[in-house]
C-alpha atoms as an extended CHARMM CRD file, in Angstrom:
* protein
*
       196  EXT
         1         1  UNK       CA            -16.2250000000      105.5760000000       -5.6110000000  PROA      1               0.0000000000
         2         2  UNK       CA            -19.1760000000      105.6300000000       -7.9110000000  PROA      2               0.0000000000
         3         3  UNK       CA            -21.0670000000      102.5950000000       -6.3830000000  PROA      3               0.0000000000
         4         4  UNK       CA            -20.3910000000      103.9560000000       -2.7430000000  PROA      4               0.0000000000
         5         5  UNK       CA            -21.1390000000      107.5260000000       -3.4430000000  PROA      5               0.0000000000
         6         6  UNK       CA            -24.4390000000      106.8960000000       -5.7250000000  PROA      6               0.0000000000
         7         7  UNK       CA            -25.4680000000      103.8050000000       -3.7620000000  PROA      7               0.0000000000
         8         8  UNK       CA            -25.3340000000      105.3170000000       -0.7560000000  PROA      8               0.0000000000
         9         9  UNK       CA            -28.0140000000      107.9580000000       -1.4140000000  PROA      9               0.0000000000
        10        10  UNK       CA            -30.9420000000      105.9990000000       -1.9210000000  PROA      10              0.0000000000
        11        11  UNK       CA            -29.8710000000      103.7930000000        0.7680000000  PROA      11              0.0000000000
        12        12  UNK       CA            -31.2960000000      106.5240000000        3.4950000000  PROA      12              0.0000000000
        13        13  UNK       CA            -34.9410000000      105.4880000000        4.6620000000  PROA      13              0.0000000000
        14        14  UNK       CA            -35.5820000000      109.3000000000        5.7200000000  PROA      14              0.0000000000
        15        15  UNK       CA            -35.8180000000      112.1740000000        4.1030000000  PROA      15              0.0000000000
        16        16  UNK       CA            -33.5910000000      114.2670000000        5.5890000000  PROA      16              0.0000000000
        17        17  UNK       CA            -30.5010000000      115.4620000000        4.0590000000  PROA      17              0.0000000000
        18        18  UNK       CA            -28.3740000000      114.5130000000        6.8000000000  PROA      18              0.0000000000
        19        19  UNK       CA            -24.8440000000      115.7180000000        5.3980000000  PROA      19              0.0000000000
        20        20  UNK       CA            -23.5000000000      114.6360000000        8.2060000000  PROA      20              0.0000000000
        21        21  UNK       CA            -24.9300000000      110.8510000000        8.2720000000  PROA      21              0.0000000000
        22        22  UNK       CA            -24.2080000000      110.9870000000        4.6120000000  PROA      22              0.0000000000
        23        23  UNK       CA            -20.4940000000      112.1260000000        4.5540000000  PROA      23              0.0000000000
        24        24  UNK       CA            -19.6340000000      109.2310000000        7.6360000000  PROA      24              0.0000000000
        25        25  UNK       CA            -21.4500000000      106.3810000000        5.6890000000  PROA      25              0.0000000000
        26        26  UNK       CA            -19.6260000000      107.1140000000        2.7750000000  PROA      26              0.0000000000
        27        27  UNK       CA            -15.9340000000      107.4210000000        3.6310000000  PROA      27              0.0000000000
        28        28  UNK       CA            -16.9010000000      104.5740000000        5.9610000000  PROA      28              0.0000000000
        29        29  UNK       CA            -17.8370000000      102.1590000000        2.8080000000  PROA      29              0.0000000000
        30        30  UNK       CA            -15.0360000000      103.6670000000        0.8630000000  PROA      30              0.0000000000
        31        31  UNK       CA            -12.2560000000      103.3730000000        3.7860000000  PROA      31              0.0000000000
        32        32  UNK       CA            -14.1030000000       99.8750000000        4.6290000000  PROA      32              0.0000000000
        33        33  UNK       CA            -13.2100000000       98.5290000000        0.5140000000  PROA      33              0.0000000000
        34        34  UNK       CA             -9.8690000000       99.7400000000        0.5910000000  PROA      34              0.0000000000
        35        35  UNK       CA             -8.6130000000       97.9840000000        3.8710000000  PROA      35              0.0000000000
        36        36  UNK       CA            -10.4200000000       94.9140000000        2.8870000000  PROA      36              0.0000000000
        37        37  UNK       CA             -8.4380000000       94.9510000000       -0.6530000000  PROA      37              0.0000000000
        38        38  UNK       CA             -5.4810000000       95.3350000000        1.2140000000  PROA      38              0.0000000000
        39        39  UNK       CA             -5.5390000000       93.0880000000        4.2160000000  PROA      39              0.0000000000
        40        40  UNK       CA             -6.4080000000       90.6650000000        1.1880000000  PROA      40              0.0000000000
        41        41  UNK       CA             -3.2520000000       91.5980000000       -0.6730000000  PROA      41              0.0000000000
        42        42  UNK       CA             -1.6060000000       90.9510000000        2.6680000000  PROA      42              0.0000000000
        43        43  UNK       CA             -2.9670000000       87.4470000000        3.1110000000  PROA      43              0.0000000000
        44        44  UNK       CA             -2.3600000000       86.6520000000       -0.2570000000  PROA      44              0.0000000000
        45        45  UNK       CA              1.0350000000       87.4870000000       -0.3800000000  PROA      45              0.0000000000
        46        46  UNK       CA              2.0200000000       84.8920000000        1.7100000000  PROA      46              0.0000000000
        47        47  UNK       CA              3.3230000000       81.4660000000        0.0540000000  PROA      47              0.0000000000
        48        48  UNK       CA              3.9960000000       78.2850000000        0.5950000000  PROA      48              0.0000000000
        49        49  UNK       CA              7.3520000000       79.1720000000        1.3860000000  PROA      49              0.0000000000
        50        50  UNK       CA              6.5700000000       81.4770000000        3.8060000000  PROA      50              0.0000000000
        51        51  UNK       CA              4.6770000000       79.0680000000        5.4110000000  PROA      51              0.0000000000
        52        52  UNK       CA              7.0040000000       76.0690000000        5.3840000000  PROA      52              0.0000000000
        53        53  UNK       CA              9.1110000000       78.3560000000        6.9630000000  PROA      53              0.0000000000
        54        54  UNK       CA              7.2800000000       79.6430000000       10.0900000000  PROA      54              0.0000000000
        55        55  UNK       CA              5.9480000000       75.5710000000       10.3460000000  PROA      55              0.0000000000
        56        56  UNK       CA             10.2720000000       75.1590000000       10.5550000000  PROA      56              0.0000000000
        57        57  UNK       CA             10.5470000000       77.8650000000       13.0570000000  PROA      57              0.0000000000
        58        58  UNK       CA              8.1010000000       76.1630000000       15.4160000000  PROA      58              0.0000000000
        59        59  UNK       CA              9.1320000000       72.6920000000       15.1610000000  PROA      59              0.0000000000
        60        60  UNK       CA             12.5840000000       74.0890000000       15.8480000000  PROA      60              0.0000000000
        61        61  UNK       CA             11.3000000000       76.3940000000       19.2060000000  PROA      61              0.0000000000
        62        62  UNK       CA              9.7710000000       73.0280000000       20.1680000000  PROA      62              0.0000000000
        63        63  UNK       CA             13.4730000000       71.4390000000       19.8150000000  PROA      63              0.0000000000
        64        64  UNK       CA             14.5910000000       73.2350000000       22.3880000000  PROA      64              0.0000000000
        65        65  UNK       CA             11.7820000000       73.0810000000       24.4840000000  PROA      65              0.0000000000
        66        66  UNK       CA             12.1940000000       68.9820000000       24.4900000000  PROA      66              0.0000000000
        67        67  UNK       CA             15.9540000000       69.4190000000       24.7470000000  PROA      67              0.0000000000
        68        68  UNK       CA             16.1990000000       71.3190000000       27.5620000000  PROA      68              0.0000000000
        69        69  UNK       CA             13.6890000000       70.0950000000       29.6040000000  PROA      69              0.0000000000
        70        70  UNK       CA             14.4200000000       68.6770000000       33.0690000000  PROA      70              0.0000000000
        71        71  UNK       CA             11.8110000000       65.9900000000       32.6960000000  PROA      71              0.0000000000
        72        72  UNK       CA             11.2820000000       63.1880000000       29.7480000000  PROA      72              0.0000000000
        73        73  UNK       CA              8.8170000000       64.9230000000       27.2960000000  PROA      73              0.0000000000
        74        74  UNK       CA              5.9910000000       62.4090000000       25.9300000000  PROA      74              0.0000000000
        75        75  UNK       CA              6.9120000000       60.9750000000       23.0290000000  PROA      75              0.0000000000
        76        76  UNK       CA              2.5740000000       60.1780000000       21.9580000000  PROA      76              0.0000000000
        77        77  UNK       CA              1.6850000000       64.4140000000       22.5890000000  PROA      77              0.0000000000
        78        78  UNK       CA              5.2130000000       65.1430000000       19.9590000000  PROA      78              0.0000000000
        79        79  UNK       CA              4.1240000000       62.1790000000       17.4930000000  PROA      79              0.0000000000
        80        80  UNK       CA              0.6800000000       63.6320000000       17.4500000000  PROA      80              0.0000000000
        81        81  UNK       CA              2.2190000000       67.3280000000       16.7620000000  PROA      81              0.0000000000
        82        82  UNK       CA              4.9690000000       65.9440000000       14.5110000000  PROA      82              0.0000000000
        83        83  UNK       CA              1.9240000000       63.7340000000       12.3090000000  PROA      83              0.0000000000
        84        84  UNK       CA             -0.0620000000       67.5920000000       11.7660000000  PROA      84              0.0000000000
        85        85  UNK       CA              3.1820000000       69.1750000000       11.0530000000  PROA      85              0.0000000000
        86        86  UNK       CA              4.1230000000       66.7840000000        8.5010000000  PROA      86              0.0000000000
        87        87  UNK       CA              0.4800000000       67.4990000000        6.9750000000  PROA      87              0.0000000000
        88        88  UNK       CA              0.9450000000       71.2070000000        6.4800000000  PROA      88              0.0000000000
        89        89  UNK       CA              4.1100000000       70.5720000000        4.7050000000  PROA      89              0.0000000000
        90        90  UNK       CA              3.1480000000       68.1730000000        2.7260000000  PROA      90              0.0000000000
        91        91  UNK       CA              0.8090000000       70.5820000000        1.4020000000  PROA      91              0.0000000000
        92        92  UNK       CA              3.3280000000       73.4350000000        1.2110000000  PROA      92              0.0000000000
        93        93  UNK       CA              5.3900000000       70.7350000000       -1.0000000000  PROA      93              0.0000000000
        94        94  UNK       CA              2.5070000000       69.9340000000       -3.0310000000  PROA      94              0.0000000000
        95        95  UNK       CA              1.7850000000       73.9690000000       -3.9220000000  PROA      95              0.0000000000
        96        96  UNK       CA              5.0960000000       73.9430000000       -6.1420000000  PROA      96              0.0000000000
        97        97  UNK       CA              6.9880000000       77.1480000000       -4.0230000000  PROA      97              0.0000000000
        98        98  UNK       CA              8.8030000000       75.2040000000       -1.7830000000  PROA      98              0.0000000000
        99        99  UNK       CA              9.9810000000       72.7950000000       -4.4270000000  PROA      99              0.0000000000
       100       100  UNK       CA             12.4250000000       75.2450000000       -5.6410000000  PROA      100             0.0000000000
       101       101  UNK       CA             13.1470000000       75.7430000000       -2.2300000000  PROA      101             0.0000000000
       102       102  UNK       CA             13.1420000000       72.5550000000       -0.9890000000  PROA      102             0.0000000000
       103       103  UNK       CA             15.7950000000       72.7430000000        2.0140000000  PROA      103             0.0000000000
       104       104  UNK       CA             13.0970000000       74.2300000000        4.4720000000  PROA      104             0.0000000000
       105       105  UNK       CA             10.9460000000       71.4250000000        3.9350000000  PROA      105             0.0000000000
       106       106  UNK       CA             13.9520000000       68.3030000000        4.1600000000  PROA      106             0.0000000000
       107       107  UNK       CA             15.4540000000       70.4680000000        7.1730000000  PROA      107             0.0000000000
       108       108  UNK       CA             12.0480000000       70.4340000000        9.2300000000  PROA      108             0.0000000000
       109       109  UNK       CA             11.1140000000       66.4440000000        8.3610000000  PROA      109             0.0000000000
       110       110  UNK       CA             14.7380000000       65.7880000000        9.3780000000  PROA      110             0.0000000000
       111       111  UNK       CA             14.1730000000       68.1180000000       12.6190000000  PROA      111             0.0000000000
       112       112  UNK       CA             11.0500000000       65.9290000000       12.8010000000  PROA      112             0.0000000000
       113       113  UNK       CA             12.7610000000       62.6560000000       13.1710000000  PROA      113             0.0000000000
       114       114  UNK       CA             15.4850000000       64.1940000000       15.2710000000  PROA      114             0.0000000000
       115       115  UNK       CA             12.8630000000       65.3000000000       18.1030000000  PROA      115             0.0000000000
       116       116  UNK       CA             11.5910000000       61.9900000000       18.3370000000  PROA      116             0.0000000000
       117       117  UNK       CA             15.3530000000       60.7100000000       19.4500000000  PROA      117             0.0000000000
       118       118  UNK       CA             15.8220000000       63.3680000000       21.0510000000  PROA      118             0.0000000000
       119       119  UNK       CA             13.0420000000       62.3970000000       23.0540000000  PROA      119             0.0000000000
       120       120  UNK       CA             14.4840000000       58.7620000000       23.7370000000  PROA      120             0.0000000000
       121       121  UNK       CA             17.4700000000       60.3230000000       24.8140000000  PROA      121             0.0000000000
       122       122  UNK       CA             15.6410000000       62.0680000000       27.2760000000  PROA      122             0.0000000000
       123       123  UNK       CA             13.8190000000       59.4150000000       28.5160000000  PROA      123             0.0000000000
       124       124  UNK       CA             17.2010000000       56.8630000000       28.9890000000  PROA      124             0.0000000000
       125       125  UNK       CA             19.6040000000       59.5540000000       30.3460000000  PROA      125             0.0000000000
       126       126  UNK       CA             18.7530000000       58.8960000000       34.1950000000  PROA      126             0.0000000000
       127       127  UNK       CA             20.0450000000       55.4940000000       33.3290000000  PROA      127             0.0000000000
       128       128  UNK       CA             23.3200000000       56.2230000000       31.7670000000  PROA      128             0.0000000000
       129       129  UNK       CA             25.2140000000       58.5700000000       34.4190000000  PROA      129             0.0000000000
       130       130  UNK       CA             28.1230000000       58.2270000000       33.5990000000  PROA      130             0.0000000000
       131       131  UNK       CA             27.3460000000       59.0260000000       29.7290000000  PROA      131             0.0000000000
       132       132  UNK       CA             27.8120000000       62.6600000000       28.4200000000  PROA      132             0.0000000000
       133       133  UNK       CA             23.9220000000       63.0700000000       27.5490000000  PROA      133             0.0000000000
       134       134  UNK       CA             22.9490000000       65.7690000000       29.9150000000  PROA      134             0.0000000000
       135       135  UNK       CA             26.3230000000       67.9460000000       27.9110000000  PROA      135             0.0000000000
       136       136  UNK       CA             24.8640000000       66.8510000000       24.3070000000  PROA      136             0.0000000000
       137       137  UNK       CA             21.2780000000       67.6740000000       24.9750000000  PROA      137             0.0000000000
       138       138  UNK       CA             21.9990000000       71.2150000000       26.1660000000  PROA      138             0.0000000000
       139       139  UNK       CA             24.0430000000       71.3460000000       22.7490000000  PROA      139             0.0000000000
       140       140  UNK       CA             21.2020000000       70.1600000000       20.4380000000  PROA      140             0.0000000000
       141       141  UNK       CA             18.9020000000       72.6580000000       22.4950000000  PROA      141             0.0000000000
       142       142  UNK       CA             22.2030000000       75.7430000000       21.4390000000  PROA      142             0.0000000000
       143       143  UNK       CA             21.9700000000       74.4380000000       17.8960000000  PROA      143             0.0000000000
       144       144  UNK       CA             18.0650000000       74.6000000000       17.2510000000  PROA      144             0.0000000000
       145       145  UNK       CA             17.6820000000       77.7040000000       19.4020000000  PROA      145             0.0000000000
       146       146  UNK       CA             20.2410000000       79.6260000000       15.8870000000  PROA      146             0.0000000000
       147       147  UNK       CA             19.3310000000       80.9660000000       13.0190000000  PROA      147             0.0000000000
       148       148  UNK       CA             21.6020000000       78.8800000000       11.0230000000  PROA      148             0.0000000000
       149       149  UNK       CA             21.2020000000       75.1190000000       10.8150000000  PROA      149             0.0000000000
       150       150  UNK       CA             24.9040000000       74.1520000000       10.3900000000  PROA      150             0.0000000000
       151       151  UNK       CA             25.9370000000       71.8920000000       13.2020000000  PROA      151             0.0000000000
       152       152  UNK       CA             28.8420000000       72.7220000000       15.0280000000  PROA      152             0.0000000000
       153       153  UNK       CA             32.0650000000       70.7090000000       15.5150000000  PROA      153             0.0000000000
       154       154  UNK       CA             32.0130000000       70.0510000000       19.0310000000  PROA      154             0.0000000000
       155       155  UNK       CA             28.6180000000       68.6430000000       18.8170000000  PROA      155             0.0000000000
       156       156  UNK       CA             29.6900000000       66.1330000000       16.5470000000  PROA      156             0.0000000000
       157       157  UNK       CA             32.8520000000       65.0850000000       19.1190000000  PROA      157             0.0000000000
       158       158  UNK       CA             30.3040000000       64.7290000000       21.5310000000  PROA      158             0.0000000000
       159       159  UNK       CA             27.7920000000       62.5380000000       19.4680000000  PROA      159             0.0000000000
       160       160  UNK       CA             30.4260000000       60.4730000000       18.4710000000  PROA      160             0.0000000000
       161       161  UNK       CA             32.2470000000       60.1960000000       22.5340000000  PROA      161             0.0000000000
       162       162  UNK       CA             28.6740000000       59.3490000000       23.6650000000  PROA      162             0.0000000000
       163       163  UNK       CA             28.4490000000       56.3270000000       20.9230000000  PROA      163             0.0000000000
       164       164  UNK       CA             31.7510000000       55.4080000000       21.6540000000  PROA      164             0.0000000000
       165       165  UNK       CA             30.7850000000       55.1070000000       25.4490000000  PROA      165             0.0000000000
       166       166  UNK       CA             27.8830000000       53.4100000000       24.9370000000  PROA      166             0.0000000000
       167       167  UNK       CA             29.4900000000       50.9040000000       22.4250000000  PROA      167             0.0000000000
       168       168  UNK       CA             31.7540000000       49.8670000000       25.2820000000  PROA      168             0.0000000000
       169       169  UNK       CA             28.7980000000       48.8370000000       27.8490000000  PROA      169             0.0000000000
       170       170  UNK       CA             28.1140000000       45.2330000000       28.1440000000  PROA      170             0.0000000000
       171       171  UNK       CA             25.2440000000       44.0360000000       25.0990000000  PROA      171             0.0000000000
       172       172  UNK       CA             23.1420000000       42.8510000000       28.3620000000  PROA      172             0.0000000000
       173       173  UNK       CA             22.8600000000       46.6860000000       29.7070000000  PROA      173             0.0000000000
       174       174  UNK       CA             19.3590000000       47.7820000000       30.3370000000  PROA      174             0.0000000000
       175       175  UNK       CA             18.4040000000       50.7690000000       27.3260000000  PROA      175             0.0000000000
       176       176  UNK       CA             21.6800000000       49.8270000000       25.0650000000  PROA      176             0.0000000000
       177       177  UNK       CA             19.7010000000       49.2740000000       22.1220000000  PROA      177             0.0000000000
       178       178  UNK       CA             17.6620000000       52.4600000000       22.0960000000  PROA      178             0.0000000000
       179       179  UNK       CA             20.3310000000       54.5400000000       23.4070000000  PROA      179             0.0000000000
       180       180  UNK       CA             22.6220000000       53.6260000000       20.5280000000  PROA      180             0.0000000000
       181       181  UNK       CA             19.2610000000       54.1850000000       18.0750000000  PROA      181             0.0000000000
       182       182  UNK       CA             19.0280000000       57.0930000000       18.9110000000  PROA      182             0.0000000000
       183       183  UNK       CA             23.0200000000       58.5560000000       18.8270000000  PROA      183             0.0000000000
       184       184  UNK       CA             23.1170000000       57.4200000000       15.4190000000  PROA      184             0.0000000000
       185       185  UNK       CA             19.9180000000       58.5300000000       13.8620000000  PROA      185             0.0000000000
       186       186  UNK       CA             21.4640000000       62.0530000000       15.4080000000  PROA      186             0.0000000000
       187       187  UNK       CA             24.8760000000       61.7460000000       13.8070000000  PROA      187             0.0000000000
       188       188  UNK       CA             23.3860000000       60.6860000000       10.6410000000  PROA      188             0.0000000000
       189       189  UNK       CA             20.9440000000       63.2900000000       10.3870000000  PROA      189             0.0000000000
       190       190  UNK       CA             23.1300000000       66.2230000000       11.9400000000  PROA      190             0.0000000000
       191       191  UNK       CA             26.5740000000       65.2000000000        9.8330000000  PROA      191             0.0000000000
       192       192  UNK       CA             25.4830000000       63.3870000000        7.0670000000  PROA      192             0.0000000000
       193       193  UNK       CA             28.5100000000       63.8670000000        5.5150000000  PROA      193             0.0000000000
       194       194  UNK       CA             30.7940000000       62.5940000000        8.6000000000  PROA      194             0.0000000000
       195       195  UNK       CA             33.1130000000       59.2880000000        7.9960000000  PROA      195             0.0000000000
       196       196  UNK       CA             31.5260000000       56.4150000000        8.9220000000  PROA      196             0.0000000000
């Protein structure tokens, strides 16, 4: 108050005792400091875990973007997002915060590797009609579109009918291999915990 009282007076290259001029500069300088200091307070206030958090949210509204889509999303333009994402949390990780809460940071790398086979199931579907895929993308794109990241039952008796269908086509069918890839990097991921 001091500094922007006093060192506003000699400031004035008139001299005219402007009250007016005077009493705007002033509460201007002195408003002006105390928004600064606060939007500062604001930004500072937000941590790493904060931050590995909204980087989770949008990797997650990008889940459903890939899993609903009509069309086979390209698997280079989510690599190239998925490579800066890993980036920012790998410095997240490295501040210490999300150490002690280290579930956002596992759940988004795992959500990382899931959109990349989600992808591949996307991009093999039109060859497998007869396959439930079109059913088990729309439920990946239910599960990332919740809050909560606990993967529902039916999901995981569609992951595993899918498999099971897909274990039954001839070795020689076109797509097998990466079709199969990519069902069990999702059951492993999704139910790590499910019987083998």
């Amino acid at each position: 108050m001091l500094f922007g009282v006093a060192g506003t007076l000699p400031l004035h290259d008139s001299a005219r005792a402007d009250v007016t001029s005077f009493i705007n500069t002033t509460t201007a300088q002195v408003l002006g400091t105390f928004i600064a200091a606060r939007v500062t307070r604001l930004i500072r206030s937000v941590g790493a875990y904060w931050s590995a958090r909204r980087i989770r949210h949008a990797i997650r509204r990008e889940m459903v973007i890939i899993a609903s889509s009509s069309r086979a999303y390209q698997l280079q333009v989510f690599a190239v997002r998925m490579l800066d994402r890993i980036g920012l949390l790998v410095v997240r990780i490295a501040q210490g915060e999300v150490t002690r809460h280290n579930t956002v940071a596992r759940e988004s790398l795992r959500d990382l590797r899931l959109g990349a086979n989600i992808i591949a199931l996307q991009q093999v579907k039109k060859h497998f009609p007869s396959l439930p895929l079109p059913g088990l993308l729309r439920q990946l794109a239910v599960l990332f579109n919740r809050a909560e990241n606990q993967p529902p039952a039916p999901l995981f008796l569609t992951v595993d009918q899918s498999l099971t269908a897909v274990l039954s086509l001839p070795e020689a069918t076109h797509h097998r291999g990466t079709l199969i890839t990519a069902l069990v990097v999702l059951r492993h991921n999704l139910f790590p915990h499910a019987p083998h």
